[in-house]
Structures are given as structure tokens and as C-alpha cells.
C-alpha positions, 0 to 999 in steps of 0.5 A: 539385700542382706548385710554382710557384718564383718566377725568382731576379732577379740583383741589377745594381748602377749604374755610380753605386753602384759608382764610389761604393764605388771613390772610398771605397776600400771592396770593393763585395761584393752585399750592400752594394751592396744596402743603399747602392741602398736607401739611394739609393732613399730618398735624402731620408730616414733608415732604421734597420738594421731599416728597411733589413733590412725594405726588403731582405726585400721586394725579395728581397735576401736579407739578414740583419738581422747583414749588414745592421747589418755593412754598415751599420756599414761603410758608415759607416766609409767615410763613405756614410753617416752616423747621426743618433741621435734620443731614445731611442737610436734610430739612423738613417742616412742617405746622406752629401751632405756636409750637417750632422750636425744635424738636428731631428726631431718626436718625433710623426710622425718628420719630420726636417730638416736644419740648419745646426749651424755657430754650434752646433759653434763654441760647443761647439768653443769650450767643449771647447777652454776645458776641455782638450779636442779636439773631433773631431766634434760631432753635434746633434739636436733633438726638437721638434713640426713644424707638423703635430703641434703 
């Protein structure tokens, strides 16, 4: 009996994803252009390393999950794509829009929105600044029940 092997597809990244990485002065290698395409993909949404690593596998990316958590931390650094952490530690990250890192999540279903955080960040650059600190980055997420769960 004959083995049928399944035809390599070749990865072809967008024009987008790759001006995208030549406007962050960032060397667009495949496989973070993989784990960016996906992260577009899923542009309305957040994704753990291990939902990226999952995503990857199914599309026959060929990642592994250290590529994937390197990339990501990247990635990251360059500004493409920001973490929210949730309760728990849970890391996600989603693509940076230029919105507020402040986010609300239902602990139930996973449903998170974005929201203004400005009058927050304000009190607490306000409060760090009154204790001899310098705040560089304020970063704020709420647990709380959406509609469908309560």
C-alpha cells in the first residue's frame, strides 16, 4: 500500500502584514508573519500562546509552542500586539489598534470588551505621582458577569 503525502502549501504573507512589520522596524521571518496572519484572522478577539500554537497546528504552520511564545514576546515588543492579562494570570494578546489597554472580561463565557480607561489611568497617574512614582504604563482589566451569564 502506497502512502499518500498531503502537498506542502507555501505560506504567501500580504502586502499588509508585511508593510506592517517594515513600519515596526521589525525582520518579517515566516513564522512571525504566521502568528501576526493569525492574529488578524482573529482581529475582534484575543488569543493565548496556546491558542496561537493550536490555530498554527491546523493550518499546518509548523510551529512550535517555543516559536510561538518568542514571536509573540516579539511581536509584543515592537508594538503589533499588546497583553491583557485576566485573573489568574491568564495572558492574551491581541493586535494593537491603537485602543485602551482596558478591558472587561466575563469570568464565565470569556466575552471581553474594550473600554475607555482615561479617567482611571488619570487617578492612578495622579496617586503614583503623589508617592514619588513614574508611572509608565497603566493597564486595567475587570472580571465582571456580561448579560448572558448573569
Amino acid at each position: 500500500m502506497q502512502r499518500i503525502k498531503k502537498p506542502k502549501t507555501r505560506y504567501e504573507p500580504s502586502e499588509f502584514l508585511l508593510d506592517e512589520f517594515k513600519r515596526a522596524g521589525l525582520s518579517p521571518t515566516p513564522s512571525k508573519l504566521k502568528i501576526l496572519d493569525i492574529f488578524h484572522e482573529n482581529a475582534n478577539g484575543s488569543l493565548s500562546a496556546y491558542d496561537v500554537y493550536n490555530v498554527g497546528q491546523k493550518k499546518n504552520f509548523n510551529l512550535s509552542m517555543s516559536t510561538v511564545y518568542v514571536s509573540i514576546g516579539r511581536l509584543v515588543s515592537y508594538e503589533l500586539l499588546v497583553v491583557t492579562m485576566f485573573t489568574g494570570n491568564e495572558k492574551k494578546f491581541r493586535l494593537n489598534k491603537g485602543q485602551k489597554n482596558s478591558v472587561i472580561k466575563c469570568p464565565h463565557c470569556g466575552t471581553f470588551e474594550d473600554f475607555d480607561g482615561e479617567k482611571i489611568s488619570r487617578l492612578c497617574s495622579e496617586t503614583l505621582l503623589s508617592m514619588n512614582f513614574s508611572p509608565e504604563k497603566c493597564v486595567f482589566s475587570i472580571d465582571a458577569l456580561c448579560n448572558r451569564c448573569r
